[in-house]
N, C-alpha and C positions, 0 to 999 in steps of 0.2 A: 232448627225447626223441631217442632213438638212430636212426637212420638204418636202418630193415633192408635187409640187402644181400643182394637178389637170387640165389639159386644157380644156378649154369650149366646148361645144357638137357642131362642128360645122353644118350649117344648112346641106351640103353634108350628113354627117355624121349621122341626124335626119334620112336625104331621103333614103337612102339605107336601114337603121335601120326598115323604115315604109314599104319599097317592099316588104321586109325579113319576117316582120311579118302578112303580108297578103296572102306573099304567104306557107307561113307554117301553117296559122289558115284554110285554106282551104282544106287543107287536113284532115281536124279533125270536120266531123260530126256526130251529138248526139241526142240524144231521152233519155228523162228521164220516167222510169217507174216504177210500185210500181207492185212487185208481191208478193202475199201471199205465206207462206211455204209451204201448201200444192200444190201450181202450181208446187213451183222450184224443190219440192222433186218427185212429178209427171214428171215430164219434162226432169230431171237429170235421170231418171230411163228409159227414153223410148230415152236416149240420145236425147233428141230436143237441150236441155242444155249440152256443153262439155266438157272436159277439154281439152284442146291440148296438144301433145310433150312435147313442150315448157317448161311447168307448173312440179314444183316441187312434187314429193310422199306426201300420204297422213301423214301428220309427227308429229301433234299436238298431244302432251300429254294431260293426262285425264283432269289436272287440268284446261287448255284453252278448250279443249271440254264444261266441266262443266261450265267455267266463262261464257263461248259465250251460253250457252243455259241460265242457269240464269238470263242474262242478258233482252234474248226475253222472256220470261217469265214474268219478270218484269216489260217490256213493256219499256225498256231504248234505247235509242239511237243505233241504229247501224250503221255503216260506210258503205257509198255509196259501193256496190259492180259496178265490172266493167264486160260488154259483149261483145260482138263483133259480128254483122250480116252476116251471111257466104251467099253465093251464091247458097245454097241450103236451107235457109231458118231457116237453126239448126243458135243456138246462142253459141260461141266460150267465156266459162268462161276465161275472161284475168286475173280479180281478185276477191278471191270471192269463191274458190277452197276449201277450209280447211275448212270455214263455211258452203257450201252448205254439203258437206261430213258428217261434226258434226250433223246436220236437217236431214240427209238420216239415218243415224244412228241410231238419236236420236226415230223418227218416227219408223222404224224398229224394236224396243226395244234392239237394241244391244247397248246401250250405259244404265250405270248406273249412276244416277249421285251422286258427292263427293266433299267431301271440298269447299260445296256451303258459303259464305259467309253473306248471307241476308235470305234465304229459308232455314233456317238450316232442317226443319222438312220431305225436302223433301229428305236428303240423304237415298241413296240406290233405288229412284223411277225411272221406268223406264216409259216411256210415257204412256205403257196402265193402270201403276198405278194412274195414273192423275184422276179426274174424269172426266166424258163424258163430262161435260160442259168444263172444264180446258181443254179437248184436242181442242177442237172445238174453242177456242181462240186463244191456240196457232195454229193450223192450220192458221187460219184464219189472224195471225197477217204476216202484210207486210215486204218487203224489200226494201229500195230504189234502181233500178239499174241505170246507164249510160248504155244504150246501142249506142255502136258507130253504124256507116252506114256502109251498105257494100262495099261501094268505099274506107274506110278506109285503107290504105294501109299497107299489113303486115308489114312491118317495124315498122308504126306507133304506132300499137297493142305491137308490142315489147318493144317496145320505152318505152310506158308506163307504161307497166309489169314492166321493168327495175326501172323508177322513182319510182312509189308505192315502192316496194321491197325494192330497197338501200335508201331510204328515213328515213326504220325505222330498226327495228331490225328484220325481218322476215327471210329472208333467208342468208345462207350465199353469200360468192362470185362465189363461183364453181355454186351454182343453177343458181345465174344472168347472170353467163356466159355461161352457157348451154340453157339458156331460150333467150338470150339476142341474139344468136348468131347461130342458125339453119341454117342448111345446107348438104353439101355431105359431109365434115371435120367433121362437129359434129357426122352424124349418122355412121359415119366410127370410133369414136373412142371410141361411146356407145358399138358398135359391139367389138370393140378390148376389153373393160373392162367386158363383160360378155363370153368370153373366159375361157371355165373351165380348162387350165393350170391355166390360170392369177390367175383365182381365187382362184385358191388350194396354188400358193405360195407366195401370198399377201393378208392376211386377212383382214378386216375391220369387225366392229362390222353392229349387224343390222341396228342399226342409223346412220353411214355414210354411209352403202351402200342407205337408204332411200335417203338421201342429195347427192347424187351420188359423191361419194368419190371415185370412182374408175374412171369415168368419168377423176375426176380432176388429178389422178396420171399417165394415160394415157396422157392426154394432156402435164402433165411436163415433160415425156417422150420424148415425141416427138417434143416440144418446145425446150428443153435442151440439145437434141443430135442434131440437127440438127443448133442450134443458140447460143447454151450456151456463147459463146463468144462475143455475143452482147447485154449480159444481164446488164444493171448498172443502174436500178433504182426498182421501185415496184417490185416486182412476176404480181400482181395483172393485171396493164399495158402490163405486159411483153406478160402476156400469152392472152389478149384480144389482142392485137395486132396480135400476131401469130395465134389463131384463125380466126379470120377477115379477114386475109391476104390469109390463107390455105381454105377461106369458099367454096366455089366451086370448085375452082380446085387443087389436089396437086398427087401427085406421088404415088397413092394408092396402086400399087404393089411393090413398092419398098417400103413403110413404111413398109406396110405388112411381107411382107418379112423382112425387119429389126426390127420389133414386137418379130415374131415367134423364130427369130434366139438367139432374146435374150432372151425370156423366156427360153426355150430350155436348153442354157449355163447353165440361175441361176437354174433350177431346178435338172442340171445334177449335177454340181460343191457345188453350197450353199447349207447346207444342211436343213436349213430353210427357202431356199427361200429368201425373201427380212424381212420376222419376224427376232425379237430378239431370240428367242425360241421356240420350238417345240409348244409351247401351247399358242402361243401369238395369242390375237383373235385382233392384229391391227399391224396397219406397221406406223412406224413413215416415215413421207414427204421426210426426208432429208436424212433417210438412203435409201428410197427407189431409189431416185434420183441416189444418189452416184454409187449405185450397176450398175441398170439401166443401166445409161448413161455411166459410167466405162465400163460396159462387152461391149455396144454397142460399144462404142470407139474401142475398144480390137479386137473384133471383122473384124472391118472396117479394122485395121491395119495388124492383120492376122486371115484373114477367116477363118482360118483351126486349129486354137485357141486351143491346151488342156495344161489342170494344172495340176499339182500331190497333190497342197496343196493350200487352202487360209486360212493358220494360222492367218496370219496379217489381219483377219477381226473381230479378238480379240485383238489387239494391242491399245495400248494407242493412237496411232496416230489417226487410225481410227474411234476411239468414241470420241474423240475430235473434229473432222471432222463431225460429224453427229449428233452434239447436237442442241436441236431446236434452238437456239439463233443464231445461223448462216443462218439459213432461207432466209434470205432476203440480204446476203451480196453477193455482184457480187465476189469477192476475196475469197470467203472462198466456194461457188460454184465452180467455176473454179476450185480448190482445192482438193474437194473431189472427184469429179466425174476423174481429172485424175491419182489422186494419186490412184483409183481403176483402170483407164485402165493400168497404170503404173507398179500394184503390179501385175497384171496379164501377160503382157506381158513379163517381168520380168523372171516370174516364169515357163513362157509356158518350155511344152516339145515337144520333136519331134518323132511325131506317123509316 
């Protein structure tokens, strides 16, 4: 294969390149500051310091609680936390969330610490076991922040929530894209997943409902029934785009209403709901989808929709249909979600 060779930067090219970045650096002003623990865990408590929406549950397991306290203990390095200037004066935690939390804690004495790596002699201590002088340093030792300005524009504070986050391994994709992505669509489909049908016949364990997992099967919900046929590359794309597109304005009584109706259905009909089994404490993605999107479909086609049986949600076809590995095919999507509106309508009776 042929080499393609590069075309030089032409000077147009430089000029536009140099308005672009002047005028997007303008957007982005900054204050760097050093506050000690005891301000941030003072500050955090009397909210001066916030966490917004935006910002993912508190989710760190013991052993990262423990490393990042260790850590200031030892007096090692920690990573610029990020702020944001509000218009009332309070400071908007952009990043920085899960440590300020661990130092509220840790201060508190609700945190013990374990599986310390370098301090071995302090496992099991909790801050008032420290001695008076050892608290008093760590109080006293600093943080670095960025605090942005408050002409910083909300966008831009997202913007870089998003970058930090998917830059490493912190969150998954559903937090960046609930964080990434606020509005009347987002808080309309927070509202839809804390719906206690939903809840009762779609389990998630505690830690995906922390990482808002219900969140994200809501969205594919409503992404898949309303577009499923224009899906043919990422999941990931797919449902940022449809996000973004529904962010302020979309047909909130008609989802709603096609929400309701289908939970309704699965909870009348499926006798576990969108679970494998009575005692299952999680819902797989793709069988959720299937169901979902299926009864919805079923539904649209006839509103007045009843069934005497859905055997065939033990059939070989359909576990074949709903194995994770299909995930992300636009063909095998299409596939499931109507071979369920298909077995239903199929099978309807007339009441």
């Amino acid at each position: 294969m042929a080499k393609t060779v590069q075309k030089p930067i032409t000077y147009e090219q430089k000029t536009q390149a140099d308005i672009q970045l002047k005028e997007l650096q303008r957007q982005i002003d900054y204050d760097t500051k050093d506050y000690t623990v005891e301000l941030i865990v003072t500050k955090f408590d009397k909210s001066d310091f916030f966490i917004p929406k935006y910002q993912r549950e508190y989710i760190w397991a013991d052993k990262n609680k423990t490393s990042f306290i260790e850590s200031v203990l030892l007096g090692l390095p920690i990573p610029f936390m990020f702020f944001g200037d509000c218009e009332d004066g309070r400071l908007e935690i952009i990043d920085g969330a899960q440590r300020i939390q661990t130092l509220v804690k840790f201060i508190k004495g609700e945190l013990a610490l374990s599986s310390l790596s370098k301090l071995t002699r302090l496992k099991g201590f909790k801050f008032f076991d420290l001695s008076e002088a050892q608290q008093r340093r760590f109080n006293n030792k600093t943080m670095r922040v960025i605090v942005l300005d408050e002409s910083t524009p909300n966008d831009v504070r997202q913007d870089i929530f998003n970058r930090i986050n998917r830059s490493g391994i912190k969150v998954n994709e559903s937090e960046v894209r609930r964080g990434s992505y606020p509005g009347n669509f987002a808080d309309f489909i927070d509202q839809c997943g804390q719906d206690e049908l939903f809840k009762t016949i779609c389990p998630v364990s505690k830690k995906q409902e922390d990482r808002h997992e219900r969140f994200e099967l809501v969205l594919r919900f409503f992404a898949y029934v309303n577009d499923y046929t224009s899906f043919d590359h990422r999941v990931s794309d797919f449902l940022d785009e449809f996000l973004i597109a529904h962010q302020h304005t979309f047909a909130e009584q008609a989802y709603l209403d096609e929400f309701n109706k289908t939970m309704q259905f699965v909870t009348k009909y499926f006798p576990f709901g969108f679970a494998k089994s009575k005692d299952a404490t999680t819902t797989p993605r793709v069988r959720f989808e299937a169901i979902s999107v299926g009864v919805a479909l079923a539904l649209r086609s006839n509103p007045k929709l009843t069934v005497d049986s859905i055997d065939w949600i033990n059939s070989k076809k359909f576990k074949a249909l709903t194995t994770s590995d299909a995930s992300n095919n636009q063909g095998k999507l299409k596939e499931r979600v109507e071979y369920v509106r298909d077995q239903l309508l199929k099978d309807a009776t007339n009441e």
